[in-house]
Each structure stands twice: as C-alpha cells, then as structure tokens.
C-alpha positions in Angstrom: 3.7 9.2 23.6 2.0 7.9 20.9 2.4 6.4 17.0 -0.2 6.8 14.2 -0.2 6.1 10.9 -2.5 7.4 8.2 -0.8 7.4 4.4 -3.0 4.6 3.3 -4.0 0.8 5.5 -1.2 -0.6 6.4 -0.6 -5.0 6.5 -1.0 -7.1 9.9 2.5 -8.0 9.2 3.8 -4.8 9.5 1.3 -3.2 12.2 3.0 -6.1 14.5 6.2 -5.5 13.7 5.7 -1.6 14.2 4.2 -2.9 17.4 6.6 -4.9 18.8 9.2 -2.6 17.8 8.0 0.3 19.5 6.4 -1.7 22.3 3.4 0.2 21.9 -0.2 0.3 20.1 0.0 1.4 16.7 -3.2 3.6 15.8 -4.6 4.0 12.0 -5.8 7.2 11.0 -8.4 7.9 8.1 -8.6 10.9 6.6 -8.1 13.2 3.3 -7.1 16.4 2.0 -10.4 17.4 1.5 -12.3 16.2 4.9 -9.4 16.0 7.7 -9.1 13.7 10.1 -12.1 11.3 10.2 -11.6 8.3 12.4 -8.8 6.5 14.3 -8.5 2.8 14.6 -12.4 2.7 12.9 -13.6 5.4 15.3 -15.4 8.8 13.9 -13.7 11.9 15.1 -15.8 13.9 17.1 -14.6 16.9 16.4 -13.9 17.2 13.9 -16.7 15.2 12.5 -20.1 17.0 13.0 -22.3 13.8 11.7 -21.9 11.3 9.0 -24.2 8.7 6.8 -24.3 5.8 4.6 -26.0 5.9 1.4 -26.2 3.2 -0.8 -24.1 2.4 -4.2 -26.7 -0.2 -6.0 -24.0 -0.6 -8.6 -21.3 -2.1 -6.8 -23.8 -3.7 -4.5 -23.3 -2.5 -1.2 -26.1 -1.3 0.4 -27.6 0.1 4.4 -29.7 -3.0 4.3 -26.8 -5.3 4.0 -26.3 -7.9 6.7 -24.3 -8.0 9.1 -23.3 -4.4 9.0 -24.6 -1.5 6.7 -22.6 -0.9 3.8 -22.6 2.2 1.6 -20.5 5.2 0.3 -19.5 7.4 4.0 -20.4 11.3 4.0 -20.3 13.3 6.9 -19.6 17.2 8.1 -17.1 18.0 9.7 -15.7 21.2 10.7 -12.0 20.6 8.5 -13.7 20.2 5.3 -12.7 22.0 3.1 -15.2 24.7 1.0 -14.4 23.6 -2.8 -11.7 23.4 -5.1 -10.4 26.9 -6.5 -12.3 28.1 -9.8 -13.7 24.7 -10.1 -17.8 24.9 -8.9 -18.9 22.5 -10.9 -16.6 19.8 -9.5 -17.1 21.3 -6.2 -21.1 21.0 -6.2 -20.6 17.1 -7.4 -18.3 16.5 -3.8 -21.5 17.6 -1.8 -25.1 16.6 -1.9 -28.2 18.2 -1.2 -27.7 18.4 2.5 -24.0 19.5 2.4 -23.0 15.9 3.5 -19.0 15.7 1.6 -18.7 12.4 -0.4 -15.5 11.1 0.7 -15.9 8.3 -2.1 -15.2 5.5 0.2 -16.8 2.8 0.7 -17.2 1.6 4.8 -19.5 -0.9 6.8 -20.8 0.4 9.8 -20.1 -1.6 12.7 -21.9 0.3 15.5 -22.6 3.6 16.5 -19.6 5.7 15.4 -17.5 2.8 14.9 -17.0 1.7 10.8 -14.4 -0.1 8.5 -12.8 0.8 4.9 -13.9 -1.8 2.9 -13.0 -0.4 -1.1 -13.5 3.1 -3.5 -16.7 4.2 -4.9 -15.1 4.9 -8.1 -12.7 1.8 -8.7 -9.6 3.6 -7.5 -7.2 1.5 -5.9 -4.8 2.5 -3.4 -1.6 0.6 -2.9 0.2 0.9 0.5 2.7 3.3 -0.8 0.2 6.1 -1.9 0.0 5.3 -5.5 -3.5 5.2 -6.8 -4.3 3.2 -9.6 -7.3 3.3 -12.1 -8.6 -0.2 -12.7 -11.0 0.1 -15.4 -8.3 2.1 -17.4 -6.0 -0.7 -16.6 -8.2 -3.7 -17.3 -9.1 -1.9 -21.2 -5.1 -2.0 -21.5 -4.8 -5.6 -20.3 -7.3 -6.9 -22.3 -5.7 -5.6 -25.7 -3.5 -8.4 -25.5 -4.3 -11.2 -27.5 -4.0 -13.7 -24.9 -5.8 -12.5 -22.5 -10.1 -12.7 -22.6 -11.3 -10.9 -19.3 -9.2 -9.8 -16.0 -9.8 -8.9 -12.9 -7.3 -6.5 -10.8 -7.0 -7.1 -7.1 -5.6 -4.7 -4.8 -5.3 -5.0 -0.4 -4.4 -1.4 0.4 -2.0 -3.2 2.6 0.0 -4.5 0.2 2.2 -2.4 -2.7 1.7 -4.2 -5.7 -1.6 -5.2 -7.8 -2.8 -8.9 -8.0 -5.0 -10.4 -10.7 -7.7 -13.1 -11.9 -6.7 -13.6 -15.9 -9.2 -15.8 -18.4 -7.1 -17.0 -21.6 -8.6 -16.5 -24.8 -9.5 -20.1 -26.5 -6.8 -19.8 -28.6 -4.3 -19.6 -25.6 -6.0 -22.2 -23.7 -5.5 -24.3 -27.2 -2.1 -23.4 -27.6 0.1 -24.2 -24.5 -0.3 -26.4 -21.1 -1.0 -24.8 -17.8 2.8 -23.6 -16.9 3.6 -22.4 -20.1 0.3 -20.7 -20.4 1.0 -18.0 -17.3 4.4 -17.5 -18.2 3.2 -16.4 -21.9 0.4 -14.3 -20.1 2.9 -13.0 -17.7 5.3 -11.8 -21.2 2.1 -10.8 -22.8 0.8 -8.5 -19.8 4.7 -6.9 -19.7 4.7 -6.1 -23.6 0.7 -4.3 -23.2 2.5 -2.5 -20.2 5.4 -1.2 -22.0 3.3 0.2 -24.7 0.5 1.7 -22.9 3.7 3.0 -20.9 2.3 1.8 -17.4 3.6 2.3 -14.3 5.6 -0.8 -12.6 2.7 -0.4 -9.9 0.0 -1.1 -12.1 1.2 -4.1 -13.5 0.0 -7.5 -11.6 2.9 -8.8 -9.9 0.8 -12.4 -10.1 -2.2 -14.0 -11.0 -4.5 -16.9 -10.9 -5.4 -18.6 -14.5 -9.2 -19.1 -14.5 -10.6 -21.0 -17.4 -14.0 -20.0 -17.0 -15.1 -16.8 -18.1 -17.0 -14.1 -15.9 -20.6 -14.3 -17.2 -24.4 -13.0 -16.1 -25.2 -16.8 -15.2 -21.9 -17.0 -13.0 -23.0 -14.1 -11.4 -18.9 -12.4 -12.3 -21.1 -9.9 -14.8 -23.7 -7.5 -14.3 -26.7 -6.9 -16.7 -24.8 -4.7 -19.3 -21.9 -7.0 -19.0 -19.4 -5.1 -17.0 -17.5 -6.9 -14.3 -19.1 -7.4 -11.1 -16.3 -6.3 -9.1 -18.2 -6.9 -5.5 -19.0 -10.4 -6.6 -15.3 -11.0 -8.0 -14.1 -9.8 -4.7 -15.8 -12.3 -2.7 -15.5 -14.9 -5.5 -11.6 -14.9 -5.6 -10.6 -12.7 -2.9 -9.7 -15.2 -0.1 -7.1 -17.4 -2.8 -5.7 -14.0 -3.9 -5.1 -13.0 -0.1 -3.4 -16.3 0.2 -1.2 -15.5 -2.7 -0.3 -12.0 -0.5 0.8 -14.3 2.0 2.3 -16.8 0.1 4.3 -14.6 -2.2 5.7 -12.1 0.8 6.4 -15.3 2.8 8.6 -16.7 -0.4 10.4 -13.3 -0.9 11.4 -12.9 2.6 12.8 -16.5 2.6 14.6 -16.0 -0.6 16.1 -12.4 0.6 17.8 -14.5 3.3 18.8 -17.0 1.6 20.7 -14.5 -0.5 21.8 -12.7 2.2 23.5 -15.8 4.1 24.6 -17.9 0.8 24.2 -15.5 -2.4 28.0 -15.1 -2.7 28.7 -18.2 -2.5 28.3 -18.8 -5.8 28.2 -17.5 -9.6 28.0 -13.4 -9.5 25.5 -13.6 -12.2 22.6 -16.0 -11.0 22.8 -14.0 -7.8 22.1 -10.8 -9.1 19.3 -12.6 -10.9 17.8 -14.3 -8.3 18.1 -10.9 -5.9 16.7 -8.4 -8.6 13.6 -11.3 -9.4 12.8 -11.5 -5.3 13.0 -8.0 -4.8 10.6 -6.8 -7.5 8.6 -10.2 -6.9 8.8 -11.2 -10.7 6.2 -13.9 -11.7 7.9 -15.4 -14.4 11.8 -16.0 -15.2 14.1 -13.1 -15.2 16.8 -12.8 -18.4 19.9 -11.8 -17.6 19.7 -8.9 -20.2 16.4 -7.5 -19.0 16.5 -3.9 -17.8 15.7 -3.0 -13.8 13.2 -0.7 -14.5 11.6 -3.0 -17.3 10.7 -5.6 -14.2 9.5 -2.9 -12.4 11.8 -1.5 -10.7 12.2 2.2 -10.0 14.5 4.9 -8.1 13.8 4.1 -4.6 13.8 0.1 -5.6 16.9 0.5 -7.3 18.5 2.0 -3.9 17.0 -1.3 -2.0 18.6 -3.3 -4.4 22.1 -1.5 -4.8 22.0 -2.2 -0.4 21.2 -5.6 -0.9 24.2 -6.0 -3.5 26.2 -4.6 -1.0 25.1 -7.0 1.7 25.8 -10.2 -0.2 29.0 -9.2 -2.3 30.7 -6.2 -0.2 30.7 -4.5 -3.2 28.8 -0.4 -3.5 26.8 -0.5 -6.3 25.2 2.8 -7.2 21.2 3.6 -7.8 22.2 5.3 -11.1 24.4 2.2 -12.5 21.7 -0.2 -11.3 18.2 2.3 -13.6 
C-alpha cells in the first residue's frame, strides 16, 4: 500500500495532514505528459530515466557552478518520452537539443547523485497547487497599466493556490494617500485592470507587500536591459512573502471556525460577508453588493461556500444561486 501525489508540489501543511491521516508516508512524484515519470520524493527514476543533465540558464541566474548545489534547466532521456508533437516539427526540434537530451523547462538543484529539487520554470510559468498555470510576464504588463501601480513582482509557491505580490506605487500614489489607504486603493485598482484584461481569479494577487523603493540596476531588482531580475526578487522578498502564506492560511482557518462555531449568532448579512471574504482570502473590504465570481470566486468555490452556508445557518444554498 502506498499514496503518491504528483498534480503539482503540494504544502507541508497538507503533506502532514495527508500523513497523519493515512498514517503513512506520502510520496511526491515529478513528471509530465511529455517525459513520464521522472523522480519520486527528489529521486530520478531509473527506468524510466536513461540519464539526465544540468545546463545553465545565465538569464535567470542559476548556474552548474552555483554553490551549494548545481543549479540549471533538467534534461534527461528516458524511455517514456514522448517522439514530438503531431504535425508540429519545428516545436518538436526546440523540446530537444543536440544530443536528444528533452528540455523539461524546469528549473532543479542537484543535491547529489540522482537526487535533485524543483526550484521554479525556465520560462516564467507558474504553477499553482491546483494545476492552473499562470504567465507572469503577461500578467505583470496587465498590472502595470494601472495608474497606481509603478513595477510588480508576482510570487507564486507551487504549494499554495493563489498568486502573491511585491507592488511599487507610482509617486503620485505614494503622494496621494497614507500607507492603509494606499493598499486598499492598489488592491481596487489591481481588481478593475483584472476585470478588463478579463483575468482569471487565479491570476489575480490575493495580497501584497507595498515597497516604496523601486527595482533598479543599482538595487540589483533589474537586470542590464531593465527587466526584472526575478532570481534576485525571489531571494530579496521571498522569505516575508512565505510568511504572508503562513500568515494568511493561519488567519483564514481561524476565521472559518469562528464562523462555523458563532457565524449565526448574529446579523445574516455580515456573516455571509465575512464567510465569502475568508474563503476567497479577499485583501481588502468586501461590499455587500459585490458579485462571488468578481472576488474571485468560481464553480467549485462557490460549492465550498454554499457547504459552508449550510454549516453555519442550516440553510441549502445552491452553487448556481451563489455564481
């Protein structure tokens, strides 16, 4: 008997409680479509694999020389790969090079012989713990049309089903309003951009941290022809956006009970309004007229939330009333 999963990295939070649950190990799985099964809980396959490399990818700045571990875009044979994609040879001949090594695209250290780690995507697709993939240069040219926002960084832990983000104000924003009132009018501004570029609720940051310094070459946050320096961002703000993971699943849970135990205790309305704002994680306040799927809410949200009405009120409350 055995569990694996293998759909995309999955949180510490939940690979305990899977654990504890099951009373068993929970293995992870890496794979693809394209390559099969390449290693279990960070070790290579073999079979299916036949051999694998690192090569470096100078313009995200990992490299085999880096220290501790080698770092570098993984390709490898294997015996499940597939041959190409149907009538497409030109795409298929950019998936392989010279040596017939398949470029998986992903970015790994190696740890030891056979043993590596996932660390992000050659191309600067993010994938959320749900399966969605999300295109972050496409999203960061949509989120800086707005007219508050200067520069932003997305952040995504493949653990973790929603986006996070590093915003700089324009002047004229910093100018305009104090620090609270600032995000919130960020937050609204970053909603309305979404609606009309017609984004998905999963590529809309569900938070983000206000930085009043802008990325720049002498910061190190931008590279030589001024495009973010997404390796250097990462390690730059990715320990206080981790916190905010932790921090903003830890106040959800707590407010999810507390609306379970007490929610109908009071006013219908402010319930539902504090249940639909936990459950989709709003960052700012959530109007009593604003539509479910506006805050990002979807089909299989709105069957989450239509359970949780039910658990507070007693009351059915059905997926298609709630989209």
């Amino acid at each position: 008997v055995a569990a694996l999963t293998g759909s995309a990295p999955i949180s510490d939070e939940l690979r305990s409680w899977v654990e504890e649950f099951l009373g068993m190990h929970l293995q992870e799985g890496y794979g693809s479509t394209e390559a099969g099964a390449v290693f279990v809980d960070g070790v290579i396959r073999r079979p299916p694999v036949l051999d694998y490399k690192l090569v470096d990818v100078p313009e995200l700045g990992y490299f085999r020389s880096d220290q501790p571990y080698p770092r570098g875009e993984l390709l490898l044979r294997s015996q499940q790969v597939f041959p190409g994609y149907y009538k497409r040879p030109e795409l298929t001949a950019e998936m392989f090079d010279a040596d017939g090594f398949y470029r998986t695209g992903d970015i790994v250290a190696e740890l030891g012989p056979d043993r590596v780690e996932y660390i992000d995507r050659r191309n600067n697709v993010l994938k959320l713990s749900q399966g969605e993939f999300v295109t972050v240069s496409k999203l960061e040219a949509a989120f800086t049309g707005s007219p508050l926002v200067h520069q932003i960084y997305l952040y995504a832990n493949s653990t973790r089903p929603y986006l996070l983000a590093v915003v700089v104000p324009t002047e004229d924003a910093l100018a305009r309003w104090d620090s609270a009132e600032l995000k919130q009018q960020i937050n609204d501004s970053l909603q309305e951009v979404a609606k009309a570029a017609e984004l998905q609720s999963y590529e809309i940051p569900r938070d983000f941290v206000v930085e009043t310094e802008p990325f720049s070459l002498e910061n190190g946050l931008l590279t030589g022809i001024r495009k973010l320096a997404w390796p250097k961002l990462k390690a730059h703000y990715g320990p206080a956006l981790e916190d905010l993971y932790v921090s903003l699943a830890a106040g959800q849970a707590d407010e999810l009970r507390a609306l379970r135990q007490h929610g109908a205790d009071g006013p219908a309305l402010p319930t539902v309004i504090r249940a639909a704002g936990a459950l989709l994680g709003a960052a700012g306040e959530v109007a009593a007229d604003a539509h479910f799927t506006d805050l990002g809410g979807d089909s299989l949200s709105a069957l989450t939330f239509g359970n949780l009405l039910e658990e507070i009120f007693g009351v059915e409350v059905q997926v298609g009333i709630i989209v």
